[in-house]
N, C-alpha and C positions, 0 to 999 in steps of 0.2 A: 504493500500500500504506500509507503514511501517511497517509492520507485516513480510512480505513475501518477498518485494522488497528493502527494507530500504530508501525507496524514501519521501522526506515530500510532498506529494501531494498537502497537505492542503493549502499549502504556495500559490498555484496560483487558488485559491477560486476570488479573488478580482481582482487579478493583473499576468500579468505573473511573474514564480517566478525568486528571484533577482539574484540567479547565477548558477542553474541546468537548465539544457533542456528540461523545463515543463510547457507548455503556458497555457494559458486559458480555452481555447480550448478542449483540452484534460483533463484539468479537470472535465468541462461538457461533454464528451464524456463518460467518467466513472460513471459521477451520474446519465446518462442517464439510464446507464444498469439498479442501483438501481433503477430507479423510473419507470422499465417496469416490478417488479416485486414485490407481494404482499404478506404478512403474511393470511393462508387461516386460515377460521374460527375455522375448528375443526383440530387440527394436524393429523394428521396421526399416526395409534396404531403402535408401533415398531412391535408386535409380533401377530399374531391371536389372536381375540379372544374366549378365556376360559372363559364358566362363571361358578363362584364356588361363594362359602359362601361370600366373600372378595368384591368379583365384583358387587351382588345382592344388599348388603351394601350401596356398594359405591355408586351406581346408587339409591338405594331410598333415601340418601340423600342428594346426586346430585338434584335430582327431585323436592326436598321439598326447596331447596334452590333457585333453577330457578323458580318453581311457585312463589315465594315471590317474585323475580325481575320482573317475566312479571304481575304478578295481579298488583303490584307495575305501571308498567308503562302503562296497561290497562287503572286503576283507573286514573291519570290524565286526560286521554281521555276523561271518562267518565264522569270527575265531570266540563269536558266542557260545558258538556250539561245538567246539574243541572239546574233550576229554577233562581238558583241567578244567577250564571253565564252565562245564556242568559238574564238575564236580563241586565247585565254589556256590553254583547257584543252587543244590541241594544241600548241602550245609549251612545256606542262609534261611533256605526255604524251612528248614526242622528248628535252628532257632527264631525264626518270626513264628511258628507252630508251637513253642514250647513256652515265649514270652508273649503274650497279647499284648504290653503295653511296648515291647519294640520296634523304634522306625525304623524300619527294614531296609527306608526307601534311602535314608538318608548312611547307614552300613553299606547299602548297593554301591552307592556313588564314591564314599570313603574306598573301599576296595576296587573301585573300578568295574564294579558290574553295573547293570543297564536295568532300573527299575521296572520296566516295561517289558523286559522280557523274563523276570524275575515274576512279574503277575501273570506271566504266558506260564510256568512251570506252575502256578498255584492253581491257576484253573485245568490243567491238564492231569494234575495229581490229587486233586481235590477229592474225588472217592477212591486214592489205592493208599494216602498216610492214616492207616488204624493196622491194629495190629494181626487180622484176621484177611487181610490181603494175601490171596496165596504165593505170588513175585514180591510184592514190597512190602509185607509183614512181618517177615523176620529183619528185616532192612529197619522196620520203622524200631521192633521192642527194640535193638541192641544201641538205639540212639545216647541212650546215657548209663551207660556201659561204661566205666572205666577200662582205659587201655589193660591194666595186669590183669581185670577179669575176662577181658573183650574173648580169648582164643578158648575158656571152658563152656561158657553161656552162648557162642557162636557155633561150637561143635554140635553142644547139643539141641540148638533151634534146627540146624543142619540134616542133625538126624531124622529129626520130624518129616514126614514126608508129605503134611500141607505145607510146610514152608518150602520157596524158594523153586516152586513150584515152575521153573521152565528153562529146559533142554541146554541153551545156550546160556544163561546164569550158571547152573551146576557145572557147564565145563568150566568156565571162565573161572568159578571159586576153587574148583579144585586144582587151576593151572597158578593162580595168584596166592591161593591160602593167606588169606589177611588175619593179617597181629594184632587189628585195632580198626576203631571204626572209620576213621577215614580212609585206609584201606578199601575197604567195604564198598564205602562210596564211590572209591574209584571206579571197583569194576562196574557198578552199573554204569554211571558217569561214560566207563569205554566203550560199554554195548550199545548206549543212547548215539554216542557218537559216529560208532561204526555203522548203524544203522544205514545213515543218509548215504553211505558211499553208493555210486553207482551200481559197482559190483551185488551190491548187498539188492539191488532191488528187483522186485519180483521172489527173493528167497522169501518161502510159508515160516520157514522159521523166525527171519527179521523182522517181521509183519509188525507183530505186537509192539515193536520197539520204536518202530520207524513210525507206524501209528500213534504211538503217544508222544513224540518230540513235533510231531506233523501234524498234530491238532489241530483243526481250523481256528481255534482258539488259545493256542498253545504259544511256546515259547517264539517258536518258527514264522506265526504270522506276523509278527512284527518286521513293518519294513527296515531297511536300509537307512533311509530318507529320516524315517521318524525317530531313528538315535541320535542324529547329528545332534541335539541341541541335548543331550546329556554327556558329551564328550567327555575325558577325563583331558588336562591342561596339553599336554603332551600329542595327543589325539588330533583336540581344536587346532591346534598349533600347525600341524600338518596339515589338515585338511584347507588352514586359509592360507598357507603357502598354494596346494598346489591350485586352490580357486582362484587364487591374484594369480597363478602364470597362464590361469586360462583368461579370465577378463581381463587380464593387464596386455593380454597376446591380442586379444581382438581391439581393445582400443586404440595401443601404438603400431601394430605392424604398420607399415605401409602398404602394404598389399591388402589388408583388413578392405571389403566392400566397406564405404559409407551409409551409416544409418542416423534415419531421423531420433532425438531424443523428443521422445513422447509420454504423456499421462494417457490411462484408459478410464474410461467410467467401473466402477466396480459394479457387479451384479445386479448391488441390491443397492442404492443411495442411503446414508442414514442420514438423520436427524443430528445437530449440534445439544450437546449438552455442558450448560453452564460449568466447569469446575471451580467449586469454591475455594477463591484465595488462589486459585491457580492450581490446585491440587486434582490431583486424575484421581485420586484416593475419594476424592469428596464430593459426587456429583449435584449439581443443583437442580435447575430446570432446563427442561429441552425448550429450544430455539428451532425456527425453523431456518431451512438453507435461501438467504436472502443477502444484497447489498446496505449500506448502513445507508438511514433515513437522511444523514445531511447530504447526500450525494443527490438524491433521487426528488429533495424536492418534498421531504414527506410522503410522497407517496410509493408505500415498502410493497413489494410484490413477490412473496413465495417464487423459490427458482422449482418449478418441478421435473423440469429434463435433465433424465441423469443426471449428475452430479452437479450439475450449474455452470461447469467451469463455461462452459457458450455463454449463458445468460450473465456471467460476471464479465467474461469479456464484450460485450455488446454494451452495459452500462459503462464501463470502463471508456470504450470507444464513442460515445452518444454525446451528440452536442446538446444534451441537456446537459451534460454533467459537467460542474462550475468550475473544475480543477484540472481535470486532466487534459488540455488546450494548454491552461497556463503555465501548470506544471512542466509538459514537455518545452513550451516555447521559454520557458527561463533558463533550462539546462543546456540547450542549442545556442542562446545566446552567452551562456554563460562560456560553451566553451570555446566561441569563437572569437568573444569580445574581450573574455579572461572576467567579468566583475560582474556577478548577478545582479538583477535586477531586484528578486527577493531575496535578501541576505540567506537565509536556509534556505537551499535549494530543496529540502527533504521533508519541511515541516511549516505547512500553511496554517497552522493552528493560531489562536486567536491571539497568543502572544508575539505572534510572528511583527518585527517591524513591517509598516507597511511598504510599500514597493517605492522610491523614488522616481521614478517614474512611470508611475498606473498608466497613462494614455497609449504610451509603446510596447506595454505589454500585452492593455489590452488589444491592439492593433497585433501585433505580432501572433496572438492566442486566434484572431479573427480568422486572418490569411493563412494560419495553418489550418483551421475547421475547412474554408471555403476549397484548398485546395485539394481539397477531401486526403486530410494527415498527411500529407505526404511534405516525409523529413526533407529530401531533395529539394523540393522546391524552396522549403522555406528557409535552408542553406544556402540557396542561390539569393536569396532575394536579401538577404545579409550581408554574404561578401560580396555584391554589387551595389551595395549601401554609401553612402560620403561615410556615411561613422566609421564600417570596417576599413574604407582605404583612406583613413587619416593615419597621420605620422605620430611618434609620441615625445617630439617635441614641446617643449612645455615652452610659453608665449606669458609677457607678461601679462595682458589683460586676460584671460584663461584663467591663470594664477589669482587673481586677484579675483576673478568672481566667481569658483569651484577648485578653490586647492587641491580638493579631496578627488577632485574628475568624478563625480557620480553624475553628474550629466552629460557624460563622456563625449566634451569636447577634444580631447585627444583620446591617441589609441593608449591602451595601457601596455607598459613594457614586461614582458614578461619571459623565463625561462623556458626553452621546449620541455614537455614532460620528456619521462623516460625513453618512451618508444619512439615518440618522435626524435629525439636527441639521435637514439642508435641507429634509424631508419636515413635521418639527413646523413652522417657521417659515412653510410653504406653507401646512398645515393653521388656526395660529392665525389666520393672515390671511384665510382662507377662500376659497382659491385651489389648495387641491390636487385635482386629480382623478383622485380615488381605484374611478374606472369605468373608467378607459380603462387595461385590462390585457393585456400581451401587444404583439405587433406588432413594427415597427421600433423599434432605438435613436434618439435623438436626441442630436444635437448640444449636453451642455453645456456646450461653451469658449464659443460663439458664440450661447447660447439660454438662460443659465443659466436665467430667471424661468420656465424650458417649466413649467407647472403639471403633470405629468407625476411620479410618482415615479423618486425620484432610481436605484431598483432598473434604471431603463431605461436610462440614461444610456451612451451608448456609451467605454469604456475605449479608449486609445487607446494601449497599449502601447512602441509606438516614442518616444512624445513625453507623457507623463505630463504634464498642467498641475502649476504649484506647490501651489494649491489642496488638491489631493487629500493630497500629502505634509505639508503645513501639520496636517493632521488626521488625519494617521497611518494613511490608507491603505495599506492590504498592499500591493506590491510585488507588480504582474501577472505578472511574468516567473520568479516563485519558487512554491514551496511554503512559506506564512508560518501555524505554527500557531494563534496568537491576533494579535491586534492588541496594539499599542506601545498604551499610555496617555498621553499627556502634556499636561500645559498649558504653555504656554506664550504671553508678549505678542502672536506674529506670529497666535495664533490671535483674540486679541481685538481686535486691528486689523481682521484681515478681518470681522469681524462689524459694525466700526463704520463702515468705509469700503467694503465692497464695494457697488456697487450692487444687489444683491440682497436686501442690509439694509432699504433706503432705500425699494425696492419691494415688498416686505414691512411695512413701516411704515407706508408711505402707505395701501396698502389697506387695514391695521386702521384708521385714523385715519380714512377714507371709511366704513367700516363703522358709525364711532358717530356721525360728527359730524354725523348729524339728529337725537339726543338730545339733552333740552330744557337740561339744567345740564350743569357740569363735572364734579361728582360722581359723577353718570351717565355720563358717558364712563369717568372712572376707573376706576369698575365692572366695566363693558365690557370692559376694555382688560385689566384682571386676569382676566376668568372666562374670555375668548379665548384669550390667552396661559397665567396661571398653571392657571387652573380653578380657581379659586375667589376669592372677595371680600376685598376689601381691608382692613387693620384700621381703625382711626381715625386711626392714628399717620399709615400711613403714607398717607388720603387728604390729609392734613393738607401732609406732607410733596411730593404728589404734586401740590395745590394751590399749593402756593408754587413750583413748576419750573414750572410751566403758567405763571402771571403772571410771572415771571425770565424767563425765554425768550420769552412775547412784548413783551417791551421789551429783549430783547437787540439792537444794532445791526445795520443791515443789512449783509452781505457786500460789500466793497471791488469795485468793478467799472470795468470801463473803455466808453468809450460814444464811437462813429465817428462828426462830425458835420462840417459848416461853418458860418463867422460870420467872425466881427473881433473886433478888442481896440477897443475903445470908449475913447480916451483921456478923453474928456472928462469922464464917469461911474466911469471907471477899472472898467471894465467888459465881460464877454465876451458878444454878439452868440451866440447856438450853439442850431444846427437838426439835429437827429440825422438823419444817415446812413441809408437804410433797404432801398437798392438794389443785391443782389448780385448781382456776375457775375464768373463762374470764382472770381479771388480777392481782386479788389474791391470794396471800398465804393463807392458813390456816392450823389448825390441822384437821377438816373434813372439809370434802366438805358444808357440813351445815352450814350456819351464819345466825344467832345466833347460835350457839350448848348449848347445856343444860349445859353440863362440862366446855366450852371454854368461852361462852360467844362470845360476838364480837370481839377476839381478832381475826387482821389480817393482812398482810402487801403486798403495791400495790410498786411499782418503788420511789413513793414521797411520802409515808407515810404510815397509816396504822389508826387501832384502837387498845386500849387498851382491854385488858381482866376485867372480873368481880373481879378480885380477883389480889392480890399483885404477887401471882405467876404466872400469865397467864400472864403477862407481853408481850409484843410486843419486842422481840428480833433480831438487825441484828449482824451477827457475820463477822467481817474482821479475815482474819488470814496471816498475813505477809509472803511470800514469801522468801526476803531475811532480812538480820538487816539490821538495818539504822535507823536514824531519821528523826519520821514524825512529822506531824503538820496535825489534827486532826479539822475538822471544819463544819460546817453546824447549820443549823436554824430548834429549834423547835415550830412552830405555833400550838395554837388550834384554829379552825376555830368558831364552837358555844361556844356564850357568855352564854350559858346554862350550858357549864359544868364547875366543882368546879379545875380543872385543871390539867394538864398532867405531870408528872417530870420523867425527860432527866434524864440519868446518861452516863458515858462512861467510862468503867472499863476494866484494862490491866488483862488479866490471868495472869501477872509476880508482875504488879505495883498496882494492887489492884483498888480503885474505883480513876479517874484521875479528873472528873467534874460532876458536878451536878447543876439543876435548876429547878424548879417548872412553867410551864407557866401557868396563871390562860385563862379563855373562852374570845376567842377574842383577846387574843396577842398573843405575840412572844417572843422569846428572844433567841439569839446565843449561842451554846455551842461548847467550843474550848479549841483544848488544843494544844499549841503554840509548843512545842515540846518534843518531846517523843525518847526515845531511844526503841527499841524492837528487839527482837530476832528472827532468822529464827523461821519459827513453833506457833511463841506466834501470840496468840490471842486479839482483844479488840470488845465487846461487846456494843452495842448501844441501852442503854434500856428507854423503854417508858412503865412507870405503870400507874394504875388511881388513884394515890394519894389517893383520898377519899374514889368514886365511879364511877364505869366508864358508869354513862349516857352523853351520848353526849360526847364523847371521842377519837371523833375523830382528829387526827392530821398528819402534814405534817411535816419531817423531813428526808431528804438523803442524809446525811452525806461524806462527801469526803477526802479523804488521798491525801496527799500530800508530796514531798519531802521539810522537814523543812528547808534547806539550799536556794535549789533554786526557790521553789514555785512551780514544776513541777509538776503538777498531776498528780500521781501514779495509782490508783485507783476508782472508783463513784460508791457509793451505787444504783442510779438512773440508770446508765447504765450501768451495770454490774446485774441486777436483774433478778431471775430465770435463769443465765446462769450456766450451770454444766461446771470444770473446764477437761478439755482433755488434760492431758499430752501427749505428746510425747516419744515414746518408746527413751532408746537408741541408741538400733539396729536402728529404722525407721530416727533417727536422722541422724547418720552415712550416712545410705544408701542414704536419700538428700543432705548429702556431697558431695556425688559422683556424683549426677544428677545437681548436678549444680557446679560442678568441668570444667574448661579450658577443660581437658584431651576429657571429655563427649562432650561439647557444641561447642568444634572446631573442624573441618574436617582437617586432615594435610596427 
């Protein structure tokens, strides 16, 4: 109702509500409608169908995903009537027979058996538990039989020859000879069980067995279907897995035929009835299924076709009714102009401010009725308005006679929402595809760059990415009238660091960069993004970041290789690394290598080579100057080997620290601060001193800014990453995409 009529309905769930003309009454009069109509089983295909490659597909493993739910929910049926588990359900069934004040129902569900099938054994055994039953008479006396007497009182009911009165029991006790009485149990338990086998059917002798588990009243007639909602936790649990891979298969496949989501009338329509205070515990009076009297004008009219929901939508639709015209044409203009006209777009109730301008609304409410609803039109007749294509340029006399623009002499300036935001920056780059309409949602936590409008993007309601709330996504789980406005830093972050910026960027910057000057890209990169060409000032301006930025220093990186420290040249020997496997570096993929030996390096450390020049090398290579501070621990873990020496040499300052660890310790190498140059390098070498059995160690090394302690850099988390500059161009052109001029509407 606050959708269409801006009414809070909800308010008289409990109580009538406290200042609109919405009683109780009529609110159960509306829920009635909902609750005489049903979601049907299988929706309905939008379109005939076609079967092709896609559909065959889809349907075998539709197929193979439902046989797993119904064999699934079969199998508990079945393992009802397992051996063990009738033998559980006749041991519950003697003490609900021996306790009358025991709930049997609520022992069934504790142990995992099924109440309902539990009342199948009570009525199928209801005339054979007395002690005079010639099969389940001796069964019944030895029920409270202590086990040490159970084997003399059991021989002797045995001997009797009314008891135990049939062919297949006397073999079965005398093949089992039970000790005690669940023993006992068993064997029947196995015969009931054996019965239903196929084998077994048609034998004169199974008859009797198979007849009493097969009662038409019996344990057996209980369906499948009608256990599901006594599961045990374990059970449930299973069965809504494999139900979400079947309806979660039919809503995302892609190959899924498209179906309409639909309501059906229910059979039999009911009547609403009041709940007091809101309570379903607490029925009041029945309401009949009707729209609420302020709508209609006072005059209320019983909905009696099926369910009402036609006769609610035709009120809802009727240019009698005083609301839903204005309602829709506030929210059209709201979102086109950015500033309602009635401040709650969602609540026309009587404390609502009144409209600032009643005459445009009601004009706008008119021409939407006349053009019989149609939203098109009255979006066209909007943004071909003088209002919609004003500037939002603020004018001194403007200012002085509607500071506030509620008579919206200018445009209002405002942020793209979310979708719009990621859909423009698709589009500038030349990467949106604006054909591919309708179908499955896609994934974007795990897809964001899908070229895809962002309108398709699948909400994920239990788990909202941050993203979406960063940019003031409504709240799926609410009724949210308009959108929050806000700026804020976290949003200009994500536009500068997210990678969808970056690939967004690049593509514009592919797009120009076979244009012959720079000038000409410039151009480009403005009528893409802004739509239109750039001043002088600012190619001027846009000229001098292009040349700054590519002479800006390259990105700090770190680089996996082997060599040696070269004493004599004071000088480092280093061959990059280029061979990965799981989560090592190597020179081949092979370790040991016949040439290499074990040299190798993992994120925390590595092993040493056979030789002084296979050395285990990590190379930083500084970014920008500055002074760092140089630090990490080198351990060798086996007290076997003769020891591992750290060195850590500047390509400008020569060798800066050195240390020898012997097998089984440690010891820190640091070098407290360092001056270094863009470009210049320092090397982090681990040799095998002696010989490198057992040489293995742990050491990753970390840079830091030697002023403020800041860490710059980590050998450990920075490992096997290749560094990706950013073009100039592609730099620029994310200027633009996260520029004011781009991300506000004015």
């Amino acid at each position: 109702m606050r959708g269409t009529q801006g009414l809070t309905m909800a308010c008289s769930r409990c109580h009538d509500h406290k200042f609109d003309p919405l009683p109780t009454t009529e609110y159960y009069s509306l829920y009635a409608i909902f609750n005489s109509s049903q979601e049907p089983k299988e929706l309905p295909a939008l379109k005939p169908f076609v079967r092709t490659k896609d559909t065959e597909e889809f349907e075998a493993e539709l197929a193979v995903r439902q046989k797993k739910l119904d064999d699934f929910v079969d199998s508990r049926r079945e393992l009802s009537f397992s051996s063990a588990k009738t033998a559980d359900y006749l041991a519950l069934l003697l003490r609900a027979a021996k306790e009358p004040n025991f709930n049997y129902t609520q022992e069934a569900k504790r142990t995992n058996l099924y109440p309902t099938v539990l009342n199948g054994w009570q009525r199928a055994l209801k005339t054979k538990l007395n002690d005079k039953d010639p099969v389940w008479g001796g069964w019944y006396q030895l029920k409270e039989v202590p086990d040490d007497q159970f084997v003399a009182k059991y021989a002797a009911l045995l001997a009797q020859p009314t008891m135990f009165q049939d062919g297949l029991l006397r073999a079965e006790l005398q093949k089992k000879a039970p000790k005690k009485f669940a023993e006992l149990t068993a064997a029947f338990a196995g015969l009931l069980a054996e019965s239903r086998k196929p084998d077994k059917n048609g034998a004169d002798a199974w008859k009797p067995w198979r007849d009493l588990i097969e009662d038409p009243k019996g344990p057996t007639s209980v369906t499948a279907a009608s256990l599901i909602g006594t599961y045990n936790v374990a059970d449930r649990n299973t069965r809504n897995s494999l139900e979400i891979g079947v309806v979660g298969f039919k809503a995302t496949s892609p190959k899924s035929p498209p179906h309409a989501m639909v309501l059906l009338d229910k059979p039999t329509a009911v009547k609403g009835v009041v709940f007091l205070r809101g309570s379903a515990s607490r029925p009041g009076k029945v309401v009949p299924r009707q729209f609420p009297a302020i709508l209609t004008g006072g005059k209320v009219k019983e909905f009696t076709e099926g369910s009402g929901r036609l006769d609610m939508a035709n009120a809802i639709a009727s240019k009698s009714n005083p609301l839903t015209a204005r309602v829709m044409a506030n929210r059209i203009w709201t979102e086109l102009i950015g500033r309602s006209l009635v401040e709650t777009p969602s609540d026309y109730g009587v404390r609502t401010p009144a409209p600032k301008n009643p005459e445009l609304l009601e004009h706008l409410a008119a021409t939407f009725m006349k053009d019989d609803w149609s939203m098109k039109k009255l979006i066209r007749s909007i943004v071909l308005s003088r209002t919609y294509l004003q500037s939002a340029d603020i004018t001194p006399t403007g200012l002085a006679k509607d500071p506030d623009n509620e008579l919206n002499w200018r445009a209002q300036r405002r942020r793209m929402d979310f979708e719009a935001m990621r859909d423009s920056m698709l589009r500038a780059a030349g990467r949106l595809d604006a054909a591919k309409i309708g179908g499955q949602p896609f994934d974007l936590v795990t897809n964001f760059s899908e070229p895809r409008r962002t309108l398709y993007a699948h909400i994920d309601r239990q788990n909202l990415p941050a993203f979406f709330r960063t940019f003031d996504f409504a709240n799926p789980d609410y009724h949210v009238p308009k959108r929050n406005q806000t700026t804020t830093p976290q949003q200009a972050l994500w536009m500068m660091n997210h990678p969808f910026g970056r690939t967004q960027a690049d593509a514009l910057a592919a797009k120009v960069a076979a244009l012959p000057s720079e000038e000409a890209k410039i151009k480009a990169l403005y009528l893409s993004v802004l739509s239109r060409e750039p001043r002088k000032e600012e190619i001027a301006l846009a000229m001098d970041y292009l040349r700054d930025a590519a002479l800006a220093p390259a990105p700090a990186l770190w680089t996996n290789g082997f060599g040696g420290w070269v004493a004599k040249t004071k000088s480092v020997d280093f061959t990059e690394m280029k061979a990965v496997v799981k989560e090592r570096i190597a020179p081949t993929p092979q370790v040991p290598d016949k040439k290499f030996g074990f040299v190798f390096l993992t994120a925390k450390g590595g092993h040493t080579g056979s030789l002084q020049e296979t050395a285990a090398i990590r190379r930083w290579t500084a970014g920008s100057a500055g002074t760092y501070r140089l630090e990490g621990t080198l351990a060798v873990q086996s007290k076997a080997s003769d020891g591992v020496r750290g060195r850590i040499v500047s390509s400008r300052g020569g060798l800066l620290a050195e240390t020898i660890v012997k097998g089984g310790a440690s010891a820190p190498l640091l070098v407290a601060s360092v001056e270094l140059a863009a470009g210049e390098s320092v090397d982090f070498i681990a040799d095998n001193h002696l010989n490198a059995s057992s040489d293995g160690f742990t050491w990753s090394p970390v840079i830091k800014d030697a002023k403020t302690g800041e860490v710059i850099s980590s050998a450990a988390g920075e490992f096997g990453k290749k560094p990706d500059r950013q073009s100039a161009l592609s730099t620029f052109a994310q200027v633009l995409l996260t520029s004011n001029e781009f991300i506000f509407a004015d």
